[in-house]
C-alpha positions in Angstrom: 60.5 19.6 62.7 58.9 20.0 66.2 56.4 22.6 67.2 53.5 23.3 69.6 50.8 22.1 67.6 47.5 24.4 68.0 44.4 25.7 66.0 46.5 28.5 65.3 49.6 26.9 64.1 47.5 24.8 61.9 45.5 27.1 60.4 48.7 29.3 59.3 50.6 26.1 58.0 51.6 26.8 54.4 52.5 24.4 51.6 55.7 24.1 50.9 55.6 21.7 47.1 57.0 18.8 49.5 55.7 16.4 51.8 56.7 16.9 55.4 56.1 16.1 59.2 55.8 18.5 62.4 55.9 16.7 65.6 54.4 18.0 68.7 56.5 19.1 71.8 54.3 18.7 74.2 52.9 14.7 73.7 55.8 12.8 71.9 54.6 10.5 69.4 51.9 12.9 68.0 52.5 14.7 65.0 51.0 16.2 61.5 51.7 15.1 58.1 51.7 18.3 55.2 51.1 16.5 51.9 52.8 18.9 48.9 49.1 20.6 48.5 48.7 21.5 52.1 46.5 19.5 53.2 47.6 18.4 56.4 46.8 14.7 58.7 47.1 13.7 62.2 49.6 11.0 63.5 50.6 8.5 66.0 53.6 6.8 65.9 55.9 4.5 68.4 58.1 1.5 67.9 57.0 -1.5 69.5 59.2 -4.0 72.3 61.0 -5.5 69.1 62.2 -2.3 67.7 59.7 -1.8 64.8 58.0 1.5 63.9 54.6 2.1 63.6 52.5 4.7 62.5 48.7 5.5 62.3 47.0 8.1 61.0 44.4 9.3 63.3 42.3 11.7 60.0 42.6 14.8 57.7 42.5 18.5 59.7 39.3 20.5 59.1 38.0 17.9 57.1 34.1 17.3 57.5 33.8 14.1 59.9 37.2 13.8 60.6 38.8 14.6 64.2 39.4 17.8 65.7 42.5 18.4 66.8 41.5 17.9 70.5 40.2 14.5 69.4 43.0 13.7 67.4 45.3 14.2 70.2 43.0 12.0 72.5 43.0 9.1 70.3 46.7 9.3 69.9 47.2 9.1 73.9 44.8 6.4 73.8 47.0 4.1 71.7 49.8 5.8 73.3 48.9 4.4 76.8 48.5 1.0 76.0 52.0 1.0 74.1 53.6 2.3 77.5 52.1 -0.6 79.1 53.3 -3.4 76.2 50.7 -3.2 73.7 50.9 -2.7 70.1 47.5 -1.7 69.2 48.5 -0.2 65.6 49.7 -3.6 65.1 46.8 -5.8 66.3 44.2 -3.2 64.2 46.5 -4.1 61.4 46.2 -7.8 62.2 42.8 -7.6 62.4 41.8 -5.3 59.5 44.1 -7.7 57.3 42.2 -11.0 58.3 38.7 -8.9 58.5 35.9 -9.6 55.7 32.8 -8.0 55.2 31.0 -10.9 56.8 32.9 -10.2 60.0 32.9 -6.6 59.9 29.0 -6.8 59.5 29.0 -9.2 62.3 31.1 -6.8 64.4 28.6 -4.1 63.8 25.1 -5.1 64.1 26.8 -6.6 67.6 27.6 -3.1 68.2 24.2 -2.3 66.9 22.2 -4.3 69.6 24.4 -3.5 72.1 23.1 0.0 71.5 26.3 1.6 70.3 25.4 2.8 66.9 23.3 5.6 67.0 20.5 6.8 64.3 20.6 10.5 62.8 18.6 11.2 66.1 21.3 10.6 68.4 19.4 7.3 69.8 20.5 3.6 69.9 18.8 1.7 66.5 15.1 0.7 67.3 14.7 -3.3 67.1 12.2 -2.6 64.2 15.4 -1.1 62.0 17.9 -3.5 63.4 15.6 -6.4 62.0 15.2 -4.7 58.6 19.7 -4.6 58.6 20.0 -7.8 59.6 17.6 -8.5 56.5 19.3 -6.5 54.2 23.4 -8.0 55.2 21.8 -11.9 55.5 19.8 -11.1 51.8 22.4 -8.7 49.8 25.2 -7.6 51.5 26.8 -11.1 52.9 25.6 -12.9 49.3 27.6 -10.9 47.1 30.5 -9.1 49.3 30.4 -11.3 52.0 34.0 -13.4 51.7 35.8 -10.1 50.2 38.9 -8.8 52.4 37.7 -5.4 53.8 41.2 -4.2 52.9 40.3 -5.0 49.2 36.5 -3.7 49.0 37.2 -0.8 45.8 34.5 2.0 45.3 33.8 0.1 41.8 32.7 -3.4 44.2 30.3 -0.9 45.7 29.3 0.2 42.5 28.7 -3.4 41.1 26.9 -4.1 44.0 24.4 -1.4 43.3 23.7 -3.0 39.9 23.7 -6.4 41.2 20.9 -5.3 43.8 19.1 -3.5 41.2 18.5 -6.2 38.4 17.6 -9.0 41.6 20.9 -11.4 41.5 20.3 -11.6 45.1 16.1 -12.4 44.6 14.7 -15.5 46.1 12.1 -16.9 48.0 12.7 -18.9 51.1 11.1 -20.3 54.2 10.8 -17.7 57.0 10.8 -20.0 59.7 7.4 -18.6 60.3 4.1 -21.2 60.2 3.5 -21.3 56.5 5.5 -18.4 55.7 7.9 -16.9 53.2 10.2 -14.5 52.5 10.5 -12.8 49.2 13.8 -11.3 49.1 12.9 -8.7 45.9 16.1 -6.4 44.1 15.4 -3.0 42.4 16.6 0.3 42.0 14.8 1.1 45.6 16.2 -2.0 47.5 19.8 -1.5 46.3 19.4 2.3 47.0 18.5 1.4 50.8 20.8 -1.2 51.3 24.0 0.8 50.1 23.2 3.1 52.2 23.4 0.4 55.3 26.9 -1.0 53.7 28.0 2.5 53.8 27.5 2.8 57.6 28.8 -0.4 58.0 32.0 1.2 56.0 31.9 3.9 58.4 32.3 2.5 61.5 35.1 0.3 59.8 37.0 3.7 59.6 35.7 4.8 63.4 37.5 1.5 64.2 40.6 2.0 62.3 40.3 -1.2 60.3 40.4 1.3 57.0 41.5 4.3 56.4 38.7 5.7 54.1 34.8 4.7 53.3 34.9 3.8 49.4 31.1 3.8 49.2 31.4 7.4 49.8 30.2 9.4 46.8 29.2 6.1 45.0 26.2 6.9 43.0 23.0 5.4 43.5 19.5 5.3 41.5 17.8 8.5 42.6 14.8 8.2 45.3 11.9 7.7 42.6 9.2 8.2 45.2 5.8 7.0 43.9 3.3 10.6 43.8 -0.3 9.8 45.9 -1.3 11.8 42.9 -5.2 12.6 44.0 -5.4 11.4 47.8 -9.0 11.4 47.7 -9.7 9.2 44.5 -7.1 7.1 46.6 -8.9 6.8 49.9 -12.3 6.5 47.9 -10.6 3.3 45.8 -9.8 2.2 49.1 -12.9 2.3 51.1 -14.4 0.1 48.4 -12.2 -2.1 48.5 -12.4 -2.5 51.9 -16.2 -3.2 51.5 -15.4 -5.5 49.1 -12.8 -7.5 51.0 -15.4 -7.9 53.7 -17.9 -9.0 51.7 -15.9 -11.7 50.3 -14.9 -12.8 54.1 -11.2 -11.1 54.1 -9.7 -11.8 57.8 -10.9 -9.2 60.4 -7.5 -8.2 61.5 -6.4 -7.0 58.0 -9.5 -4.9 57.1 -9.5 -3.5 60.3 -5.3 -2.6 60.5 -5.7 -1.2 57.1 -8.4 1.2 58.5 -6.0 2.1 61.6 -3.6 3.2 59.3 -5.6 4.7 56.7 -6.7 7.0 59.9 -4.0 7.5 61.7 -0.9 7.0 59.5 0.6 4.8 61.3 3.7 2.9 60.3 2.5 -0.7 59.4 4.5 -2.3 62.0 3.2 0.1 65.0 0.0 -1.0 64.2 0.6 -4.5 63.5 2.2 -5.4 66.9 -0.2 -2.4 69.0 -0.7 -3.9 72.3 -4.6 -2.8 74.1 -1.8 -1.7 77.0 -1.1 1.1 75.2 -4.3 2.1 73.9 -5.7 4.8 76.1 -9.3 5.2 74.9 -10.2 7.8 77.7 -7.7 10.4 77.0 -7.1 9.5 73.5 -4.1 8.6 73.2 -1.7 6.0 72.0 1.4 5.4 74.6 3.7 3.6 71.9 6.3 1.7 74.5 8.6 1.3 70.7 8.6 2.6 67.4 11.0 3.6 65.1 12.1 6.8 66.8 11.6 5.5 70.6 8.7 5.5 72.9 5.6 7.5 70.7 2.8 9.4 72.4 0.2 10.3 70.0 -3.4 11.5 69.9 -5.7 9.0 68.8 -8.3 10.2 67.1 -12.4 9.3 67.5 -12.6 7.5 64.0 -9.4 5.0 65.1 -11.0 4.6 68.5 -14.4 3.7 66.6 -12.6 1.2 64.5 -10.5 -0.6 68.3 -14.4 -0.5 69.6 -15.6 -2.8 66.9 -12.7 -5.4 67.1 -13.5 -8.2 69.0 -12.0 -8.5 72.3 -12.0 -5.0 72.7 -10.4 -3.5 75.4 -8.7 -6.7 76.2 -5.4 -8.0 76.8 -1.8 -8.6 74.4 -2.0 -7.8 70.7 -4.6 -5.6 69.6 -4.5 -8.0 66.4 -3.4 -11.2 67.5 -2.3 -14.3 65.2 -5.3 -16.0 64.4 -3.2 -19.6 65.3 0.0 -18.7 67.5 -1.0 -18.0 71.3 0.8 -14.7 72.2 2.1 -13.6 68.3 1.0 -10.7 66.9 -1.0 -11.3 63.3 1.9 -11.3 59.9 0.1 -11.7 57.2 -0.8 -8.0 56.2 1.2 -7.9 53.2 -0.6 -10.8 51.6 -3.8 -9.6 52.5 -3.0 -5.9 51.6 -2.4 -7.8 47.8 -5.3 -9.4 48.3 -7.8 -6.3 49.0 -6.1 -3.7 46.9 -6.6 -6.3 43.3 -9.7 -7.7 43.9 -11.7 -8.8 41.0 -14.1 -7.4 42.9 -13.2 -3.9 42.2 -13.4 -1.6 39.0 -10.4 -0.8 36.4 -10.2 2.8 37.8 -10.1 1.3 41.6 -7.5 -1.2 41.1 -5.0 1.3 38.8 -5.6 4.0 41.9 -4.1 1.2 44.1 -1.6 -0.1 41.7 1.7 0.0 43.7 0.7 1.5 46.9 1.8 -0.2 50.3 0.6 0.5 53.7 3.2 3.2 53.7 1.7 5.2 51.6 -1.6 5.9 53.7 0.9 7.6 56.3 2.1 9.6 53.1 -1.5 10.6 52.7 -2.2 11.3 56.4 0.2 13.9 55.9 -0.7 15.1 52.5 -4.5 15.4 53.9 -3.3 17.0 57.1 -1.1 19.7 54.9 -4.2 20.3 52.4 -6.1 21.0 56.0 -3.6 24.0 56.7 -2.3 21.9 60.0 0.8 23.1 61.0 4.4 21.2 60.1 4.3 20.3 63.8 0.7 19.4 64.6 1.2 16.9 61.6 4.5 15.2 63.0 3.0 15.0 66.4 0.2 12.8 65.0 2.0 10.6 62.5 5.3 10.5 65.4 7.9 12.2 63.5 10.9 12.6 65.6 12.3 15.3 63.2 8.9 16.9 63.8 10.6 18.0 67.5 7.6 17.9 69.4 8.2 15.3 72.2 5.9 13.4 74.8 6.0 16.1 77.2 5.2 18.6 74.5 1.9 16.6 73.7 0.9 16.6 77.3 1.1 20.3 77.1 -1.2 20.7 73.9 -3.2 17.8 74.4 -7.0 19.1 73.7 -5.1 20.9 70.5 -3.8 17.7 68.9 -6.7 15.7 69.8 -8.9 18.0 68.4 -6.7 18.7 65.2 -6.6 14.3 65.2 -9.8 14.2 64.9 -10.4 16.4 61.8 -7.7 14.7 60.4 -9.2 11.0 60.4 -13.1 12.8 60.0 -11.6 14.0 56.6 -9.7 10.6 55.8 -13.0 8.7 57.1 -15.5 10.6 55.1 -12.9 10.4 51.5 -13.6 6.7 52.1 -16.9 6.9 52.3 -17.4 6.8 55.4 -20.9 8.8 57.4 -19.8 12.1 58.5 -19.8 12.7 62.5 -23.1 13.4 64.2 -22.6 15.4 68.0 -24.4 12.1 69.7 -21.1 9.9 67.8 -18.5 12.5 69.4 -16.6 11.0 71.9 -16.1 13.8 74.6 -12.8 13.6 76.7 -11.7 15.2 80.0 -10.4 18.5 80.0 -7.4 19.2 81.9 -6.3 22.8 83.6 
């Protein structure tokens, strides 16, 4: 059957208990397949030099991330152009998707990835901070258990073995990092196999963008539900902290990691913004940080009077490269946070009550409780994201520029409040740091 195939035409297709193909008059080669139940699938098809027929289908009509019909036809001219000019690209795809693993699909995509062609929910190329954490997650899980499987042959129950396999630590180890003295703990759980099938399912993905498979199979697989740890009382948290803090200090814990662990605790930064914060983009006059990369892009920020007392202190304030540099690489940026944070949050040192308030909390969870303290403030949804750098927050660079006394001001409450529920001295006028006002 051959018709002029429109939104209209499609729309008013009815089922007819049979299975059967309309082909378009106006682009030969593209058609629509009508399965018995109506539901109905774009096509290519040509015959190659030899004589063979072949056939694609380019996805379902008014499916949810499937083609339009506008991009359906422009995919078929695609493949339709380079078969006028001798190729058989239905062919190769099929050559390739045959002989394709999950090792070289994964390859394929975080090549892709850095290349800047696989975009976040944002709409933005993957920062290098979430490209590392994928290229953990395929070397540790991913490549270790599905690695050698045919991508052809990957079933929605693989994916859900996987899952399992993640979650009771068949792929757990410890090895070398490469790193001076360093290790990496490659750890399963419900959490880490919840993450990382989420990554194989992108991966999946753009297989099917590709046209090495027709459908995702991790789609709809279930995973352990996201058992997010409560702060329960932020201030019995940030109290347990500041003593442990003291403590650590005391008992001669490095300068960087008491000090980063105060950064956070103030501004909720994400551990990795503060670990590798360079003095460049520190700016103590107008009180801002000028993030050049963070998880969701360049970051401008308020920086409020308690973090700016705590970069003061440091030594080499003010200076050059890392605001906390390795204490034995030239140029590095310092990487033992996670080992110290154990360190400070279980010291003997500390009380029962202390230790079980920091039982299972990361450096994470401060930026949790920046927000939770910011809410419990009565600042705004936006004023929050602004300080803590949520892109879904929608307040952008310029934005900040705009309200920059507001956000300042509303920073500095925020990290007075955090200061003062870890015992710090409340803020006396002669402390205030007073920065220029602009028209």
């Amino acid at each position: 059957m051959r018709a002029k195939i429109t939104l209209p035409f499609l729309r008013n297709l009815k089922p007819t208990g049979r299975e059967f193909f309309i082909w378009d008059e106006t682009m030969p080669g593209f058609g629509v397949r009508v399965k018995p139940q109506g539901t109905a699938s774009f096509l290519v098809q040509h015959k190659t030099t030899d004589g063979r027929t072949r056939r694609k289908t380019l996805g379902t009509f008014g499916k949810s991330g499937h083609p339009t019909l506008q991009q359906a036809r422009q995919a078929a001219q695609k493949i339709l152009a380079e078969v006028q000019l001798g190729a058989d690209p239905i062919g190769d795809a099929r050559a390739k998707r045959d002989a394709m693993t999950v090792a070289t699909l994964c390859a394929e995509y975080l090549s892709e990835a850095e290349a800047g062609r696989i975009l976040n929910r944002s709409g933005r190329p993957k920062a290098q901070s979430t490209l590392e954490t994928d290229r953990g997650r395929i070397r540790q899980h991913i490549l270790p258990l599905l690695g050698k499987k045919r991508l052809d042959e990957i079933t929605r129950q693989d994916i859900a073995q996987f899952i399992r396999n993640v979650e009771i630590g068949k792929t757990a180890r410890s090895e070398a990092s490469g790193k001076l003295r360093g290790r990496t703990v490659v750890t399963g759980g419900a959490g880490t196999a919840r993450r990382t099938a989420g990554l194989l399912s992108g991966i999946l993905t753009f297989a099917v963008e590709q046209g090495y498979i027709a459908t995702n199979v991790a789609h709809g697989v279930k995973r352990s539900s996201d058992k997010k740890r409560t702060l329960g009382d932020v201030t019995r948290l940030y109290a347990a902290l500041g003593r442990a803090l003291d403590a650590a200090e005391d008992c001669g814990e490095d300068w960087r990691a008491i000090a980063l662990v105060r950064l956070i605790a103030l501004t909720g930064m994400r551990r990795s913004e503060a670990v590798n914060l360079r003095w460049s983009e520190v700016h103590r006059s107008s009180g801002k940080l000028d993030l050049a990369s963070s998880k969701t892009g360049r970051s401008v920020r308020p920086l409020s009077r308690g973090a700016i007392d705590v970069l003061d202190d440091l030594p080499g304030a003010w200076g050059q490269g890392f605001v906390f540099p390795a204490p034995r690489i030239d140029g590095a940026a310092y990487a033992s946070l996670p080992n110290a944070w154990a360190r400070i949050t279980a010291s003997p040192e500390l009380d029962e009550q202390d230790r079980n308030s920091l039982a299972k909390t990361t450096p994470h969870h401060l930026r949790h409780a920046v927000a939770s303290t910011g809410h419990d403030m009565g600042l705004s949804v936006p004023t929050i994201g602004a300080i803590l750098g949520h892109a879904s927050s929608g307040v952008t660079a310029g934005y900040i520029h705009v309200v920059d006394h507001a956000l300042r001001s509303a920073a500095d409450r925020l990290g007075d409040a955090v200061a003062e529920a870890m015992g710090g001295r409340q803020r006396v006028a002669d402390k205030i740091v007073q920065f220029p006002q602009y028209q």
